[in-house]
C-alpha positions as CSV (number, residue, x, y, z in Angstrom):
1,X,-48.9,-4.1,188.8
2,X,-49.6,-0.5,189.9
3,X,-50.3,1.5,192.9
4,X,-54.0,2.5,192.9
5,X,-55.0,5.3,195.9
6,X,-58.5,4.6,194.8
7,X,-58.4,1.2,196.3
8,X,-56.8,2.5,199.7
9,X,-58.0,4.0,202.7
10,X,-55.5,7.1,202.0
11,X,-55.8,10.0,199.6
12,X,-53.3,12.6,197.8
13,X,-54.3,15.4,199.8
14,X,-52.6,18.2,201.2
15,X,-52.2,16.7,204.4
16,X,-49.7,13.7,204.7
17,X,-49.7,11.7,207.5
18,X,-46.7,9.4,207.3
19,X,-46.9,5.8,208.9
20,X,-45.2,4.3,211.7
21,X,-41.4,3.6,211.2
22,X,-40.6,-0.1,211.3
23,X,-37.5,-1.0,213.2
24,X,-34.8,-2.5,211.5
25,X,-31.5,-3.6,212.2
26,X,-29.7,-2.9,209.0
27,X,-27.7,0.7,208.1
28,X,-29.4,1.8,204.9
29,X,-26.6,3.1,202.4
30,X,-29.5,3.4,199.6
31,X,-30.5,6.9,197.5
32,X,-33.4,7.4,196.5
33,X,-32.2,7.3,192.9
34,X,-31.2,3.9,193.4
35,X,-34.3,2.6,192.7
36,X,-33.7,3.5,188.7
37,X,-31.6,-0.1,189.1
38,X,-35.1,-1.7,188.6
39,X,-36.4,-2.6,185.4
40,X,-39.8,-1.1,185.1
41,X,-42.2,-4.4,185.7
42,X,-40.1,-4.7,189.0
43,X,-40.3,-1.3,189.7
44,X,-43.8,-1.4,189.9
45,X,-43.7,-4.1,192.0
46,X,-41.5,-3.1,194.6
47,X,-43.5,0.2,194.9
48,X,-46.9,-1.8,195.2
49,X,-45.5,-3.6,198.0
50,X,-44.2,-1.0,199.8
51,X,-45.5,2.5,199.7
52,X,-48.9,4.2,198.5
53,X,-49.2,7.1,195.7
54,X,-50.0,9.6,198.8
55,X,-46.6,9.0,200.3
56,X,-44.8,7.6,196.8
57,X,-45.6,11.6,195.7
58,X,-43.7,13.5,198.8
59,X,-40.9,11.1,198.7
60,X,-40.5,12.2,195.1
61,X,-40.3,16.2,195.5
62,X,-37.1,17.3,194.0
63,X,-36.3,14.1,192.5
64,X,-35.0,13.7,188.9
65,X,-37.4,14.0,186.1
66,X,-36.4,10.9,185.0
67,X,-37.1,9.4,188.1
68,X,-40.2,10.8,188.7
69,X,-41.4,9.5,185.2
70,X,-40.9,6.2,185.9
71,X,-42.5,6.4,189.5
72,X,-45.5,7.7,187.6
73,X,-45.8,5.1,184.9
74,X,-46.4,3.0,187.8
75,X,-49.4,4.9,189.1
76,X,-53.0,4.0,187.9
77,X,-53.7,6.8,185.3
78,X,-56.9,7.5,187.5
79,X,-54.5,8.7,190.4
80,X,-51.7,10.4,187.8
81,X,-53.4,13.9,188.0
82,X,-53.4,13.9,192.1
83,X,-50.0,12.9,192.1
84,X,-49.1,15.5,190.0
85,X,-50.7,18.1,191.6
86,X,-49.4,17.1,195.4
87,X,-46.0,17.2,193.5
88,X,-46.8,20.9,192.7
89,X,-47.2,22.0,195.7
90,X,-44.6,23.3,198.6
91,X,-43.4,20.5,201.1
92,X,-41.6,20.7,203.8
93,X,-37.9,19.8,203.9
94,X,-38.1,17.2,206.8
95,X,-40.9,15.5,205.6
96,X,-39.8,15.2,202.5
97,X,-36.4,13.5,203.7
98,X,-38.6,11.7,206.3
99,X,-40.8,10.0,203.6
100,X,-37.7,9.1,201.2
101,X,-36.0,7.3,204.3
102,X,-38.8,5.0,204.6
103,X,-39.4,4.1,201.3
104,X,-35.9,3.3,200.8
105,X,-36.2,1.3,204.8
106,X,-39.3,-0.6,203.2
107,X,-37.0,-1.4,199.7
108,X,-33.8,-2.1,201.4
109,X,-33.5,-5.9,200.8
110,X,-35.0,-5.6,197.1
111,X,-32.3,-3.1,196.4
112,X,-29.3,-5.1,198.1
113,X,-31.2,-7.9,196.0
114,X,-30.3,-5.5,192.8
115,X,-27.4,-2.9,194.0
116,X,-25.4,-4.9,196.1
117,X,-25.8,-8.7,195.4
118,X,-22.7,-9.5,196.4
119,X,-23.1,-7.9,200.0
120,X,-26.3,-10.5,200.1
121,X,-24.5,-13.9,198.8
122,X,-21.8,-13.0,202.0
123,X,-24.0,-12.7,204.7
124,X,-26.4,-16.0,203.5
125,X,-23.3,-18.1,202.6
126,X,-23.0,-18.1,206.7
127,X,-26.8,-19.2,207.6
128,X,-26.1,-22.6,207.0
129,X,-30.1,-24.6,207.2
130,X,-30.5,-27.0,209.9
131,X,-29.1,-30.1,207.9
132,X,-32.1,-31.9,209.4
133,X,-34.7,-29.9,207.0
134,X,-33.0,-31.7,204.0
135,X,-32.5,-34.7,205.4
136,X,-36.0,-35.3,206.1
137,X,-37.0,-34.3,202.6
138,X,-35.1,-36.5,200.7
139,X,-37.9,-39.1,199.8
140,X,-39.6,-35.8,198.0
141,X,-36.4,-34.5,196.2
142,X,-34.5,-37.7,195.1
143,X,-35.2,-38.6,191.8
144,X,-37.4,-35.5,191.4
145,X,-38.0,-32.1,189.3
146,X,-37.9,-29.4,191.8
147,X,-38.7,-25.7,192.1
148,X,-36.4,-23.2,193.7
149,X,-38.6,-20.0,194.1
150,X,-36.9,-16.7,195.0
151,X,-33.5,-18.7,194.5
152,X,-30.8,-16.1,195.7
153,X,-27.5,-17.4,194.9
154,X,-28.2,-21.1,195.1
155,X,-28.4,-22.0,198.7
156,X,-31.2,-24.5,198.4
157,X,-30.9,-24.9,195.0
158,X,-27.5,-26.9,195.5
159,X,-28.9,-28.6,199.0
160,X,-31.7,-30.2,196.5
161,X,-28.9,-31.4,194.3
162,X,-26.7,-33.1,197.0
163,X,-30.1,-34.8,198.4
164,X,-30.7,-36.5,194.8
165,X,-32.8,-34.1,193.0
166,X,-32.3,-34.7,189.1
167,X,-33.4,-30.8,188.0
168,X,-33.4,-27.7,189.9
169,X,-35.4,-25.0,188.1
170,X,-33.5,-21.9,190.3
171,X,-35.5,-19.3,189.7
172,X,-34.8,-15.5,190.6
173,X,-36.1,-12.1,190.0
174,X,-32.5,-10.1,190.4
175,X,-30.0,-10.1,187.6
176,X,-27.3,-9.6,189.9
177,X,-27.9,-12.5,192.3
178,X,-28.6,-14.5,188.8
179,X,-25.1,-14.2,187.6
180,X,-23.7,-15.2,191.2
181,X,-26.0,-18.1,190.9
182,X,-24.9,-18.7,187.3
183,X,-21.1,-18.5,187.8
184,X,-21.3,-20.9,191.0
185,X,-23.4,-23.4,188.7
186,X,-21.0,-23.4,185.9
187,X,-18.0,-23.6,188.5
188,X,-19.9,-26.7,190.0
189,X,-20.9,-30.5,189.4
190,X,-24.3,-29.3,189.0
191,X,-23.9,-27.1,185.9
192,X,-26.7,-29.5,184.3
193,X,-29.0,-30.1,187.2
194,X,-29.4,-26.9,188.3
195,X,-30.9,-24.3,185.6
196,X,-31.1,-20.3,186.6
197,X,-34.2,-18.4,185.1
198,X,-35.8,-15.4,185.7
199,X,-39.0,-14.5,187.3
200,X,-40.9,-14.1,190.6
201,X,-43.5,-16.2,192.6
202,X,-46.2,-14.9,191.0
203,X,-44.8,-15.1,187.2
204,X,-43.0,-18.7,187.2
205,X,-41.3,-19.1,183.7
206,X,-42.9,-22.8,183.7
207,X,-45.5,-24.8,182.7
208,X,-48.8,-26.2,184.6
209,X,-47.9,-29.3,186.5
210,X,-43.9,-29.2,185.7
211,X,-42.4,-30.1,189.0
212,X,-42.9,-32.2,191.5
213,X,-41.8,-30.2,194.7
214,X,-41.6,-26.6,194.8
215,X,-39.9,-25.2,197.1
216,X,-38.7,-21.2,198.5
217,X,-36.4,-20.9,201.3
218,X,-36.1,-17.5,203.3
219,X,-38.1,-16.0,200.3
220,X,-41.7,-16.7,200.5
221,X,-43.8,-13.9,202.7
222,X,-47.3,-13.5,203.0
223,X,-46.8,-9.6,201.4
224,X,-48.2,-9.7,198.1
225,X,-45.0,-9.0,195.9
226,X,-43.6,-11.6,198.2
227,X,-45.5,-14.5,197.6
228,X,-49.1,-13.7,199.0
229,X,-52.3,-15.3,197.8
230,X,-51.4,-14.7,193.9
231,X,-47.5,-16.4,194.8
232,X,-49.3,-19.4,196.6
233,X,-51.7,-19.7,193.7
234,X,-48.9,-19.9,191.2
235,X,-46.6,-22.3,193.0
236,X,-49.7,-24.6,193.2
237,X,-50.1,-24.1,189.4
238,X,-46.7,-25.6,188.3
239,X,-46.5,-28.6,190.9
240,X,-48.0,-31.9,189.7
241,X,-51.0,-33.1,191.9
242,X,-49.7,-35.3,194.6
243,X,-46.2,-33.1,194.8
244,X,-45.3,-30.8,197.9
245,X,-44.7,-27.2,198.3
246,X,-41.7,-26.5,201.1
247,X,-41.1,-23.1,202.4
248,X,-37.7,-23.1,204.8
249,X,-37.4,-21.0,207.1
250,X,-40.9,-18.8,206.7
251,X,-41.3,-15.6,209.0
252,X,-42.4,-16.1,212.3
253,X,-45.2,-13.3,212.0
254,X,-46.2,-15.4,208.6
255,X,-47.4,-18.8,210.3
256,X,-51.2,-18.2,211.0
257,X,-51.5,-16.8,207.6
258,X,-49.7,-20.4,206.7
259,X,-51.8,-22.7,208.8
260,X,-54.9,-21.3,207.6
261,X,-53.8,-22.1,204.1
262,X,-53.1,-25.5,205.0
263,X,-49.0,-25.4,205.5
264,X,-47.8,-28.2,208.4
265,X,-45.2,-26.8,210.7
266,X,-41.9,-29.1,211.2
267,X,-39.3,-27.4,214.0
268,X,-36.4,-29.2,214.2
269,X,-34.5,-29.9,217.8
270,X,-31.2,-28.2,218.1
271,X,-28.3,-30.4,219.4
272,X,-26.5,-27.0,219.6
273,X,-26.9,-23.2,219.4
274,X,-27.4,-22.4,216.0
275,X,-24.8,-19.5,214.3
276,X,-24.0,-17.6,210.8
277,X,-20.9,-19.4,209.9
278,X,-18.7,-16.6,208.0
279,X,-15.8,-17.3,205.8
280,X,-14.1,-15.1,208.6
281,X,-13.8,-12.6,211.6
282,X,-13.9,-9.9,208.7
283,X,-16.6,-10.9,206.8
284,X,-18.7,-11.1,209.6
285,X,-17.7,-7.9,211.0
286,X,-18.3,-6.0,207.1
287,X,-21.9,-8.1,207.1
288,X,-23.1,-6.8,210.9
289,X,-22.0,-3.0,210.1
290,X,-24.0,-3.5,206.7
291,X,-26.9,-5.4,208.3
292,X,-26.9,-5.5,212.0
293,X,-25.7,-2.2,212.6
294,X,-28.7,-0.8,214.6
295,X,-28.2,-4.0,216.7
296,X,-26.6,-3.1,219.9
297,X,-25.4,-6.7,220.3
298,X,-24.0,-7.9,217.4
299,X,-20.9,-5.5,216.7
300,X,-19.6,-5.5,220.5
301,X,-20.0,-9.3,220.8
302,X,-17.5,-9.5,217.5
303,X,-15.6,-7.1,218.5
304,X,-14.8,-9.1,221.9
305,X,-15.0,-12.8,220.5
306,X,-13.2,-12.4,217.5
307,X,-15.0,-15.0,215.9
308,X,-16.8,-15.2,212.6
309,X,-19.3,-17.7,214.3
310,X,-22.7,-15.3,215.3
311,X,-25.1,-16.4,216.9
312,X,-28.8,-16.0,216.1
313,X,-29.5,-15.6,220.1
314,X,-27.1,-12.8,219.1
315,X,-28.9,-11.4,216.3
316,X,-31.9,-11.8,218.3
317,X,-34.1,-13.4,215.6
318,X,-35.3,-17.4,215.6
319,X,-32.7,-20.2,213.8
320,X,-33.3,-22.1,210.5
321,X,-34.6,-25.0,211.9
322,X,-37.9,-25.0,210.3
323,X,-40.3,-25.5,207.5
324,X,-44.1,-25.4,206.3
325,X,-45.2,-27.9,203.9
326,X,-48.5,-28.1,201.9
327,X,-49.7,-31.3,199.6
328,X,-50.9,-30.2,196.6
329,X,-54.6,-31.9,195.8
């Protein structure tokens, strides 16, 4: 995948107008030579998603060499020479700083996903699923060969496995999050029903018609990088005609897109408030000053609970306690 400025709306000119700064909760502790922890494939991916050549080329004034090499191999060799050129010329300071800090905003979770894999496993061994979700799909995984999409550390992965699924292909794009995954299979009962591989939603390491549910929890977007029309597509590809693909938990701002695809929306009643469950008062504190910081809730209420049980009323974004499925004809 490369970024192509012929195929957008913006050029590399001289004058850069930088686009609206999307709020975020998170602090971002990221440089922009961080982004060398990608392999090149992902690389390209990551900057496809998230940033066009025009703005790609004043983040990088000033940047390493090295850096600014592989930025470039990413670039269709039509748009090389303009990006070259707008590197040339003389940029502003601020802009310049301004530009990096939102391309590292718009590649925060892929690098915490990369750089910091540890960081992510604590704060999603707390958001616990609505046991109901799994529950209700147990006719579809018991017995069965399922896909895990975008697998993190395992969360649903192990969830199929204690609801009777006999193989769990866990696959993950980030080496780091991998290995977690890896060491908590080979620490577990599951070591031979649960197999880690690498790839993304739109390069699944397995054959036409494989499995018969695949599923993504927290993963799947609309964002094409994320899933999009070319993940849906290959997700289709590998389940068997008759199976079911599952996305848990899917954005709120991603359900039209969903429903117009075909996806049936299931939200589960909540007997009670729903809550991140940390290991403890100091894990959730170290996981809201790394993610929530920006949230003017979520540190004070800690602070004066003491508790390592947050709320997502607190966190200000909608519970696990839903799905989107799709039959595949």
């Amino acid at each position: 995948m490369r970024l192509n400025s012929s195929q957008e709306s913006h050029e590399i000119g001289e004058h850069v107008s930088l686009p609206e700064h999307r709020p975020h909760a998170f602090v971002n502790p990221f440089q922009l030579e961080d982004l060398l922890v990608f392999d090149q494939e992902t690389l390209c991916r990551v900057l496809a998603t998230h940033v066009l050549p025009v703005h790609l080329a004043l983040s990088l004034h000033g940047a390493p060499p090295w850096l600014v090499q592989r930025c470039l191999a990413c670039i269709a060799p039509v748009d090389q020479p303009a990006l070259l050129q707008a590197l040339a010329r003389s940029e502003e300071a601020v802009q310049i700083e301004l530009a990096r800090h939102l391309l590292l905003d718009r590649c925060f979770w892929e690098l915490t996903y990369w750089k910091t894999p540890e960081m992510y496993d604590e704060l999603v061994s707390g958001e616990h699923l609505h046991p109901g979700i799994f529950e209700q799909l147990t006719p579809f995984l018991a017995g069965k060969v399922v896909l895990d999409s975008g697998a993190g550390s395992g969360r649903a992965s192990f969830e199929a496995v204690r609801h009777g699924a006999t193989l769990v292909y866990a696959v993950e794009p980030s080496p780091g999050l991998r290995q977690i995954l890896s060491q908590k299979v080979m620490a577990s009962s599951a070591r031979r029903r649960i197999m880690p591989l690498a790839g993304d939603f739109a390069h699944l390491p397995l054959p036409a018609a494989s499995v018969d549910l695949a599923l993504a929890c927290s993963a799947f977007t609309t964002e094409e990088g994320e899933g999009g029309e070319a993940g849906l597509a290959d997700l289709k590809r590998v389940t068997r005609p008759g199976g079911y693909l599952v996305l848990i938990w899917p954005q709120v701002q991603d359900r039209a897109w969903l429903v117009e695809h075909g996806f049936h929306y299931v939200t589960l009643p909540m007997e009670q408030e729903m809550a991140v469950e940390f290991s403890s008062w100091q894990s959730a504190l170290r996981c809201a000053r790394h993610f929530y910081a920006q949230n003017e809730k979520v540190i004070p209420y800690l602070l004066q609970t003491h508790q390592s049980r947050l709320p997502f009323s607190v966190l200000g974004f909608n519970a696990p306690c839903d799905y989107a499925w799709l039959q595949v004809s």
